[in-house]
MIMAR-114706 format. One line per field, with one value per residue: residue in three letters; residue number from 0; y, z, x of N, C-alpha, C, O, CB in turn. Coordinates in Angstrom, 3 decimals, decimal comma, always signed. Glycine has a CB too. Example, Ala and Ser with C-alpha at 12.3 -4.5 7.8 and 13.67 -1.06 7.14 Angstrom:
res: ALA/SER
n: 0/1
nY: -5,690/-2,250
nZ: +7,800/+7,080
nX: +13,190/+12,850
caY: -4,500/-1,060
caZ: +7,800/+7,140
caX: +12,300/+13,670
cY: -3,300/+0,030
cZ: +7,800/+7,870
cX: +13,200/+12,900
oY: -3,319/+1,138
oZ: +8,465/+8,039
oX: +14,236/+13,409
cbY: -4,473/-0,598
cbZ: +9,046/+5,725
cbX: +11,308/+14,084
This chain:
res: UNK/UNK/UNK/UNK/UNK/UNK/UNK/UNK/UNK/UNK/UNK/UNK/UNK/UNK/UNK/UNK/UNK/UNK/UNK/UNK/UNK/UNK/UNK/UNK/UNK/UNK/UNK/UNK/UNK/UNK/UNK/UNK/UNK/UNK/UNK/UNK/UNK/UNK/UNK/UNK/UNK/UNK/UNK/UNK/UNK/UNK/UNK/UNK/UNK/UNK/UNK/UNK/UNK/UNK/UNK/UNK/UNK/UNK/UNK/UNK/UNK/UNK/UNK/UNK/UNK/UNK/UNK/UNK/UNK/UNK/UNK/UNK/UNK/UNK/UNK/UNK/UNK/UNK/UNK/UNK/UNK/UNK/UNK/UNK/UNK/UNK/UNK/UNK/UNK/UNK/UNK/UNK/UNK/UNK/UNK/UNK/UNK/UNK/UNK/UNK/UNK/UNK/UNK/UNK/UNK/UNK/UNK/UNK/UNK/UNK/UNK/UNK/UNK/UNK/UNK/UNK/UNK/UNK/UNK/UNK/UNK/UNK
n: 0/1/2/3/4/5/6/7/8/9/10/11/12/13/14/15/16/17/18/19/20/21/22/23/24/25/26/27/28/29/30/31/32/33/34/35/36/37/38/39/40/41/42/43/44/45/46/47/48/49/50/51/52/53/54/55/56/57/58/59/60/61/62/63/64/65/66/67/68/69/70/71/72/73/74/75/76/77/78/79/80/81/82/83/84/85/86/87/88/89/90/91/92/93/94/95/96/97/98/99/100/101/102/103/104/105/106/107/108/109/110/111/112/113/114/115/116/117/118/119/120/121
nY: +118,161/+120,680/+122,616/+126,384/+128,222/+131,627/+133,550/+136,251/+138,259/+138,808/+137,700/+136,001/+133,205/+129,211/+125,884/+122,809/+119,631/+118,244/+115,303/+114,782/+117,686/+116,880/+114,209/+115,573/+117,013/+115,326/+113,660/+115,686/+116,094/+113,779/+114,018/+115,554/+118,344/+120,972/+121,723/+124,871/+125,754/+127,159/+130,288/+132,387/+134,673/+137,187/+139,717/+139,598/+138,021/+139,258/+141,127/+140,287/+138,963/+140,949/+143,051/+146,579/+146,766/+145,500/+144,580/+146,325/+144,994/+141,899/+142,269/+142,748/+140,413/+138,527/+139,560/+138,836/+136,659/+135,338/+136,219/+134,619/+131,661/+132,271/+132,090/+129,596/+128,220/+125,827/+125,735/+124,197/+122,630/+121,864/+122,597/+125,085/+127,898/+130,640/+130,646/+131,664/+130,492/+131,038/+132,944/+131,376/+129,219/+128,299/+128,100/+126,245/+124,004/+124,158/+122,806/+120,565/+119,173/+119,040/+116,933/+115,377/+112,342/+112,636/+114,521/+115,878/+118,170/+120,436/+123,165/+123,729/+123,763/+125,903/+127,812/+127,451/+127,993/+131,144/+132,491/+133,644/+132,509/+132,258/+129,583/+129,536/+129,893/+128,060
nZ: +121,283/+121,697/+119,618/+118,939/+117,945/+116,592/+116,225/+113,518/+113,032/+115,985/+117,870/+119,466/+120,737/+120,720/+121,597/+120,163/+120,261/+118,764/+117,790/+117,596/+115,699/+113,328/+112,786/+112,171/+109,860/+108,117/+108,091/+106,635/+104,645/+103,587/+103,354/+100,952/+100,778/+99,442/+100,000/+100,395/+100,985/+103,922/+104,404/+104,327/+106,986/+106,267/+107,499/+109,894/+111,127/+110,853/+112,611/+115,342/+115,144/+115,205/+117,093/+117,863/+119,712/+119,494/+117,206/+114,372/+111,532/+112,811/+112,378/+109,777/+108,881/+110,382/+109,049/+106,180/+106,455/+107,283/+104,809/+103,234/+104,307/+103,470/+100,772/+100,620/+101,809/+101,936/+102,072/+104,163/+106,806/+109,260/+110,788/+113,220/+112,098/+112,581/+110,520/+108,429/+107,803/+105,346/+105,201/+102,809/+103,183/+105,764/+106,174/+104,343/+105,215/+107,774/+106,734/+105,588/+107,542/+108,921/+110,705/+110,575/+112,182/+113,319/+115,133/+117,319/+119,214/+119,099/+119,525/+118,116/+115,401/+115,140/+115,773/+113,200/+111,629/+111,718/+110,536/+109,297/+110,747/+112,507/+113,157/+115,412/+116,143/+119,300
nX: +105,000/+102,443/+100,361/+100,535/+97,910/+96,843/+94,210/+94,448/+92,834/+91,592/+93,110/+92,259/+93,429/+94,182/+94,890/+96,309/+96,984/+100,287/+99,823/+96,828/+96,925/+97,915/+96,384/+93,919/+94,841/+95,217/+92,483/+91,085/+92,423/+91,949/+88,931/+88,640/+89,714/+91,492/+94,230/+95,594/+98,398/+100,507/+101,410/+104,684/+105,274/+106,869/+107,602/+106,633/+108,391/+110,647/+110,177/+109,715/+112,422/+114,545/+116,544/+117,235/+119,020/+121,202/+123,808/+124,301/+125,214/+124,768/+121,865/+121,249/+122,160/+120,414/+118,166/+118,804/+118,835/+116,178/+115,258/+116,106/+115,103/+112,130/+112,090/+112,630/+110,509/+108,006/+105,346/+103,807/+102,060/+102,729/+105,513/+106,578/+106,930/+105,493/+104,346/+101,023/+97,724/+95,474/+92,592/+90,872/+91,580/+91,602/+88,686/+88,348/+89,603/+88,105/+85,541/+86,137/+86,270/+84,089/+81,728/+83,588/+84,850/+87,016/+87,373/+87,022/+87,667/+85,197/+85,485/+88,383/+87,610/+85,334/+87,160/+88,563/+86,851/+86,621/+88,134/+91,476/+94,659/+97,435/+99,873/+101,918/+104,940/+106,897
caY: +119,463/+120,840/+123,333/+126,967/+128,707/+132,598/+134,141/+137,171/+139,496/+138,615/+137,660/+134,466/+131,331/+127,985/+124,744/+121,504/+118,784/+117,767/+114,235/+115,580/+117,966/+115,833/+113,730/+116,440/+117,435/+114,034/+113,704/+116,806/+116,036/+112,813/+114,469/+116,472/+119,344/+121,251/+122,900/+126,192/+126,302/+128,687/+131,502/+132,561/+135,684/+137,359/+140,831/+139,496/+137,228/+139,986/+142,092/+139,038/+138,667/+142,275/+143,872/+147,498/+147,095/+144,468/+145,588/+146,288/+143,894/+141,182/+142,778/+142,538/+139,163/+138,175/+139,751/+138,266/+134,863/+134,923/+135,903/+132,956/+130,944/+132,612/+132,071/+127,844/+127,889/+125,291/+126,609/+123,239/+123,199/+121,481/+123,633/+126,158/+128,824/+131,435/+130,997/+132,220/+129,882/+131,966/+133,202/+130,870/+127,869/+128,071/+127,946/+124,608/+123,292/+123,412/+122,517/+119,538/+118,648/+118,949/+115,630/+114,200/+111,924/+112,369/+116,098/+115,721/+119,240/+121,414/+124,699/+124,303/+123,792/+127,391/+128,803/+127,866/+128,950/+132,284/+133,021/+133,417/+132,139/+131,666/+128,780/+130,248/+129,106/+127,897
caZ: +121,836/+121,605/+118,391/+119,296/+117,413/+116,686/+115,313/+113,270/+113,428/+117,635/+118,221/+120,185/+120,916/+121,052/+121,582/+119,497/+120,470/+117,829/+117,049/+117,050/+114,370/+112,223/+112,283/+111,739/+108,502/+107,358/+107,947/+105,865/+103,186/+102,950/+102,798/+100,219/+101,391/+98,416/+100,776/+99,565/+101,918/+104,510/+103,889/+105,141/+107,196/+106,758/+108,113/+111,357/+111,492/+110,801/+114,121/+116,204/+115,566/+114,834/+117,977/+118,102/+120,807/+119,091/+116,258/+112,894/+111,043/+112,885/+112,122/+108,440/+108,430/+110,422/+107,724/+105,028/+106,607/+107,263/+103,660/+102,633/+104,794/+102,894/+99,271/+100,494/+102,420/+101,066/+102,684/+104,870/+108,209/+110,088/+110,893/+113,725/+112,100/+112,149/+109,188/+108,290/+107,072/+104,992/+105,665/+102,315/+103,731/+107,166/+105,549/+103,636/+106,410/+108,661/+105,962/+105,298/+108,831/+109,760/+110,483/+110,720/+113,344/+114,394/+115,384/+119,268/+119,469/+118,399/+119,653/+117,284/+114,311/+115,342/+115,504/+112,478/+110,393/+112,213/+109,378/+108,946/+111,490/+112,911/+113,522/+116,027/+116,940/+120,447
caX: +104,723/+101,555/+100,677/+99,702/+97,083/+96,193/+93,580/+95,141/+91,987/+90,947/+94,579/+92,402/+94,585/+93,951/+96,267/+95,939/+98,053/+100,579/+99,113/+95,837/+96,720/+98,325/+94,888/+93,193/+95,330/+95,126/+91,393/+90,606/+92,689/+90,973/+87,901/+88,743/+90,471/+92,631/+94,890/+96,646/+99,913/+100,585/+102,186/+105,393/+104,618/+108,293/+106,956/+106,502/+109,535/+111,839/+109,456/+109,915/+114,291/+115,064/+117,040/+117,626/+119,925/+122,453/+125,236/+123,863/+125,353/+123,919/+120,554/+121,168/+122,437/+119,045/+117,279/+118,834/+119,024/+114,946/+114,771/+116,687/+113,714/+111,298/+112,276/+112,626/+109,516/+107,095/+103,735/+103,961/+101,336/+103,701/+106,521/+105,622/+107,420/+104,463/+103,336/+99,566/+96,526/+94,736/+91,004/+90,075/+91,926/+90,847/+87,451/+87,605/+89,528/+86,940/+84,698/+86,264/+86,755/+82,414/+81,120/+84,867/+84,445/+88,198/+87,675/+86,403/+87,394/+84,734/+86,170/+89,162/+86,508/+85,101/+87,957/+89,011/+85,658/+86,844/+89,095/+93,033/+95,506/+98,818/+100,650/+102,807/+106,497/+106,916
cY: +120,061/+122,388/+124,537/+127,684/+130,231/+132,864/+135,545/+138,376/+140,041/+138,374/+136,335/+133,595/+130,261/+127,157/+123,350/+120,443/+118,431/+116,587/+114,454/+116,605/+117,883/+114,954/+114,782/+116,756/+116,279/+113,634/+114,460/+117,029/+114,332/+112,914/+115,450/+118,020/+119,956/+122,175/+123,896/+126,190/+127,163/+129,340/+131,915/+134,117/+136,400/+138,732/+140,899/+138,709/+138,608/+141,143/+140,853/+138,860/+140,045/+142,750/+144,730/+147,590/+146,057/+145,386/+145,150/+145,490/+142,544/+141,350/+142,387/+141,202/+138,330/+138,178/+138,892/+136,062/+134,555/+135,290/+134,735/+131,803/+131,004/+132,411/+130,781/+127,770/+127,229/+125,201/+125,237/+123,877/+122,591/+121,796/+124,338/+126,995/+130,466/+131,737/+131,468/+130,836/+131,145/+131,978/+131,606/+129,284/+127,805/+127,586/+126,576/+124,011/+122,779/+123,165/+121,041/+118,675/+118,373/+117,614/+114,467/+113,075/+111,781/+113,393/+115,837/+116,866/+120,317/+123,068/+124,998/+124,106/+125,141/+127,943/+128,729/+128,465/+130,751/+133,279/+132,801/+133,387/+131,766/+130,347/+129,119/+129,574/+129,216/+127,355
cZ: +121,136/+120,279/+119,191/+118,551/+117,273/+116,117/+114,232/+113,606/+114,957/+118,601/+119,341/+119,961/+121,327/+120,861/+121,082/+120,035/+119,255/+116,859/+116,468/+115,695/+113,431/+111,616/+112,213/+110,385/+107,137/+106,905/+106,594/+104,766/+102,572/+102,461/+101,570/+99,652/+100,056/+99,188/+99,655/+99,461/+102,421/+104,032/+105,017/+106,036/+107,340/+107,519/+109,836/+111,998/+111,803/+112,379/+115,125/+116,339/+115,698/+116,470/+117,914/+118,659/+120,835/+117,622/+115,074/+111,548/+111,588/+112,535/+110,943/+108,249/+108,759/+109,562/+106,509/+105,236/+106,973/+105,800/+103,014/+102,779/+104,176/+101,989/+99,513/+101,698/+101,790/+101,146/+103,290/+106,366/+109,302/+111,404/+111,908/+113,575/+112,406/+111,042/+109,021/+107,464/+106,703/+105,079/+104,637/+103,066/+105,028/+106,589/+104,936/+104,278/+106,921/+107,850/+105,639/+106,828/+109,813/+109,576/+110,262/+111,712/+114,189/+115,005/+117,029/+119,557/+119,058/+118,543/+118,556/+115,568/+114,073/+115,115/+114,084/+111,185/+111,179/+111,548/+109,430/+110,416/+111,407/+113,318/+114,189/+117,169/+118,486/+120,809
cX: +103,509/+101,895/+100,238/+98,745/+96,684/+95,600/+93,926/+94,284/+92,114/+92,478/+94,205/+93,381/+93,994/+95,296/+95,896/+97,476/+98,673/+99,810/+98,011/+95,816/+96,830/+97,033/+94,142/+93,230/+95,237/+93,591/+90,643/+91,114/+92,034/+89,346/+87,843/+89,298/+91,861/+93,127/+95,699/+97,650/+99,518/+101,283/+103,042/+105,790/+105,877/+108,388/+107,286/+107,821/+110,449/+111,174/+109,937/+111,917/+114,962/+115,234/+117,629/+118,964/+121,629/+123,448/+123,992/+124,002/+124,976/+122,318/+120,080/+121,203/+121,240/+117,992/+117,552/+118,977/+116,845/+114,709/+115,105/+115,472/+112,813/+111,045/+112,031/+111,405/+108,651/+105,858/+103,602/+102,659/+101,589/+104,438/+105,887/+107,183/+106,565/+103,800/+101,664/+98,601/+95,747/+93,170/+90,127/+89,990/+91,598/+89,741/+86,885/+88,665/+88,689/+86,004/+84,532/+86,793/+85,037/+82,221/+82,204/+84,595/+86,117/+88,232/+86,657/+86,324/+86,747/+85,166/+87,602/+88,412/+86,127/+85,818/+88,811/+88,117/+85,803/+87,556/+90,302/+93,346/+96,452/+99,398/+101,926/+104,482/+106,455/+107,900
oY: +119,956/+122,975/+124,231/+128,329/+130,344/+132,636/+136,078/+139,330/+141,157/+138,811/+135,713/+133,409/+130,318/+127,469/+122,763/+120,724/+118,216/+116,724/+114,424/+116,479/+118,471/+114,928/+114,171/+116,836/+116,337/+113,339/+113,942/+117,825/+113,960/+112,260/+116,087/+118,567/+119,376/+123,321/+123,697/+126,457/+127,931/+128,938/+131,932/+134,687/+136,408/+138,834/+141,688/+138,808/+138,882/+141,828/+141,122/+138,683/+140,121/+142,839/+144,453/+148,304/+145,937/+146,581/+144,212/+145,369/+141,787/+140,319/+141,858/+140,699/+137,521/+137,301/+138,309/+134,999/+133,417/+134,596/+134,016/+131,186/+129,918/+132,400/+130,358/+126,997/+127,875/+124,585/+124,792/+125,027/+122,675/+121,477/+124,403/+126,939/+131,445/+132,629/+131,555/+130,343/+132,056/+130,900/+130,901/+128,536/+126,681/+126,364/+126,023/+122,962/+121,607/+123,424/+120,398/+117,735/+117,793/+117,069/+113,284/+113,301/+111,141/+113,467/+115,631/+117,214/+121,252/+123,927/+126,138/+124,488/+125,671/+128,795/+129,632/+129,101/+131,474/+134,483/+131,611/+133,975/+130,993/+130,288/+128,996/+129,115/+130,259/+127,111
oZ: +119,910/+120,048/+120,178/+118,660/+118,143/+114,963/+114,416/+114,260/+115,280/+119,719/+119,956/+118,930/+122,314/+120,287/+121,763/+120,070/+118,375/+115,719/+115,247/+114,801/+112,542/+110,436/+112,206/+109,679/+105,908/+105,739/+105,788/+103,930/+101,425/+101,622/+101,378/+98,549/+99,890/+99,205/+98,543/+98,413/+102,051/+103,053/+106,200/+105,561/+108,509/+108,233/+110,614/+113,175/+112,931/+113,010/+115,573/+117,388/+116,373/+117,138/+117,863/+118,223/+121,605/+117,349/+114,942/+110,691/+110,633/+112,461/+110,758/+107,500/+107,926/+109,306/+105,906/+104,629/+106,805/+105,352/+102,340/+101,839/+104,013/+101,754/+98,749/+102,605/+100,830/+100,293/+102,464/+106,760/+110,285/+112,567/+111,797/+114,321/+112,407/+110,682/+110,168/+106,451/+107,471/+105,010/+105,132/+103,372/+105,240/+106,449/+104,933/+103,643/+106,878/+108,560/+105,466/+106,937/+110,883/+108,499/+109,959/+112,011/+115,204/+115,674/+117,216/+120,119/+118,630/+117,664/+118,204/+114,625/+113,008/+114,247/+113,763/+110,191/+111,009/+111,791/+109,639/+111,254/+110,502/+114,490/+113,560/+118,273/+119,005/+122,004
oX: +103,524/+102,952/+99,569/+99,788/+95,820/+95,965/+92,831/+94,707/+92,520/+92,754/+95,071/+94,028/+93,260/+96,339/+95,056/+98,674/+97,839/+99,365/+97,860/+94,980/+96,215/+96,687/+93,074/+92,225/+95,206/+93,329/+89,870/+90,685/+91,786/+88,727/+86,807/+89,278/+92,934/+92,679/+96,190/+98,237/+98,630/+101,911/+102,699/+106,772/+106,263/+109,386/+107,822/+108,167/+110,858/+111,979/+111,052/+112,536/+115,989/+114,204/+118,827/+119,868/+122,582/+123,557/+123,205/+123,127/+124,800/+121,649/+118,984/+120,366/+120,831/+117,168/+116,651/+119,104/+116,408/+113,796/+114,367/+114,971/+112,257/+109,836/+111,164/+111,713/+108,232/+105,220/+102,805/+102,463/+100,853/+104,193/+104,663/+108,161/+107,311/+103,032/+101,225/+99,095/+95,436/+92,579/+89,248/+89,062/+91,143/+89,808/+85,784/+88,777/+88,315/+85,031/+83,497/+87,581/+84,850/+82,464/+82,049/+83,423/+86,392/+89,264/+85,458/+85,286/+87,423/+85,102/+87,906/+89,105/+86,444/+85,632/+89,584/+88,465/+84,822/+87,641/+90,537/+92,662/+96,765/+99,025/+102,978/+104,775/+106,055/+108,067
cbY: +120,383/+120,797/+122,922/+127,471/+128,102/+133,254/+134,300/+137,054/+139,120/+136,801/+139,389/+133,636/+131,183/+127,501/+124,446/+121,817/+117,662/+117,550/+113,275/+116,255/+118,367/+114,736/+112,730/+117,344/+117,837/+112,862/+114,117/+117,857/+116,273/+111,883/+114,913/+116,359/+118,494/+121,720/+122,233/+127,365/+126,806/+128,941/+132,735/+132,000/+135,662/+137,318/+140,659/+138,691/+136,046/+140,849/+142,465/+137,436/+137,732/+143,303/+143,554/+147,911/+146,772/+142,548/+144,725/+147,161/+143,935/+140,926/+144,109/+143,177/+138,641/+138,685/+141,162/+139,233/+134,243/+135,537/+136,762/+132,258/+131,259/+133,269/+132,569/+126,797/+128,730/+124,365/+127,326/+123,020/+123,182/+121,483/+124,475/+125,939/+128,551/+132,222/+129,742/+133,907/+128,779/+132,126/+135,398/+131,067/+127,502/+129,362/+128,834/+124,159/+123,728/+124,155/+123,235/+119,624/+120,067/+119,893/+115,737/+114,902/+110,432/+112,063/+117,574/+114,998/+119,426/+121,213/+124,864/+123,593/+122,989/+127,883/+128,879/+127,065/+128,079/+132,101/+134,286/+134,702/+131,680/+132,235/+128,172/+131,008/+130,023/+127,443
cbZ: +121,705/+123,101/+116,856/+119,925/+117,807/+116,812/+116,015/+112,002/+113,188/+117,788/+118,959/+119,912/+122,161/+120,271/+123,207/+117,429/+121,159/+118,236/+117,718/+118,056/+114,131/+112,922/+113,161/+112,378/+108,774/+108,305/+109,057/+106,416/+102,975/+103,826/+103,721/+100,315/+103,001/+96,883/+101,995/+99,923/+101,291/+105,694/+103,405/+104,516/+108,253/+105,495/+107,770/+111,703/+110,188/+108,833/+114,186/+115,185/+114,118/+113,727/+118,547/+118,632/+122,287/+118,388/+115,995/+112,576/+110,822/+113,869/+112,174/+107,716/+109,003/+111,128/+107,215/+104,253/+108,808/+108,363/+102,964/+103,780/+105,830/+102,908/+98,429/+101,018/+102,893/+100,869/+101,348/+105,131/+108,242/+109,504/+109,606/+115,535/+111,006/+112,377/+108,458/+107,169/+108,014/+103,902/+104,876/+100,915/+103,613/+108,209/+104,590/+101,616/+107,138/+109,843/+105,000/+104,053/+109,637/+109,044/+109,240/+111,290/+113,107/+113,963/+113,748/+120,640/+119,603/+118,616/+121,480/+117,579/+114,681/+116,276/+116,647/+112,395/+110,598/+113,198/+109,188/+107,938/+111,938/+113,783/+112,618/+116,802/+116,476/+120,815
cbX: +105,946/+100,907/+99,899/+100,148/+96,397/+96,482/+92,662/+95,644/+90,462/+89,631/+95,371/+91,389/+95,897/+92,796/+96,930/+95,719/+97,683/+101,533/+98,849/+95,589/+96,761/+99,453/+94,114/+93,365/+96,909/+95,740/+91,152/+90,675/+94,623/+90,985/+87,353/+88,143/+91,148/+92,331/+96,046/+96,781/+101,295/+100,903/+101,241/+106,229/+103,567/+109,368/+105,316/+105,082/+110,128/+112,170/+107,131/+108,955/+115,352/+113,900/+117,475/+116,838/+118,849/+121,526/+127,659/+124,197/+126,369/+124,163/+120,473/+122,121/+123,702/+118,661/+117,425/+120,323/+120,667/+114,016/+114,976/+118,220/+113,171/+111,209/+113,646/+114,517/+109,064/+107,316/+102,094/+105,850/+99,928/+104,301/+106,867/+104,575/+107,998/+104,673/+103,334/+99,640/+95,597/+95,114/+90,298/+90,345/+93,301/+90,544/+87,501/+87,467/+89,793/+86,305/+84,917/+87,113/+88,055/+80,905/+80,172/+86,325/+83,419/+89,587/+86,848/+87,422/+88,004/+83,480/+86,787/+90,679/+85,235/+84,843/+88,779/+89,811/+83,166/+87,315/+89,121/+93,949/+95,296/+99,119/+100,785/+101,691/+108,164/+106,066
């Protein structure tokens, strides 16, 4: 299943095919690539499960069960939990991804010298 992509500033999207971004991740850590981890964006998780309109104690238990997630999150770029690539790591991503010759797609190159992004659950 294909990955989806946001920009956090532009809120653009793009779509990478799984395989594809796997060679991609692989590529760029062969080039050199000291990834960071993402970061586990729990802010938005808890905006994304949180229903007003359900009992309150499920609310809490949501909460405390995405913090649980949060504490064992291993900044992985895998996962499409929503996690965040950060502005630096986008950066020497695509840095270490110029002149790849597995990267065909130059539009997700751009978008990722574009700064921080989502990896957005689907």
């Amino acid at each position: 299943m294909a990955y989806l992509f946001e920009q956090l500033e532009t809120h653009r999207t793009i779509t990478c095919e799984e395989d594809e971004w796997l060679l991609f991740l692989a590529a760029a850590r062969s080039n050199g690539w000291d990834e960071e981890g993402t970061r586990y964006d729990f802010p938005y998780q808890v905006e994304e499960e949180f229903d007003s309109m359900t009992d309150y104690l499920y609310n809490l238990w949501m909460i405390l069960h995405l913090s649980k997630e949060m504490f064992a999150w291993d900044g992985n770029y895998t996962e499409k939990r929503n996690q965040i690539v950060s502005d630096s790591d986008a950066y020497y991503l695509a840095q270490a991804l110029t002149g790849a010759r597995q990267l065909k797609d130059r539009d997700l190159l751009e978008f990722m010298e574009a700064g921080a992004f989502r990896i957005c659950a689907t």
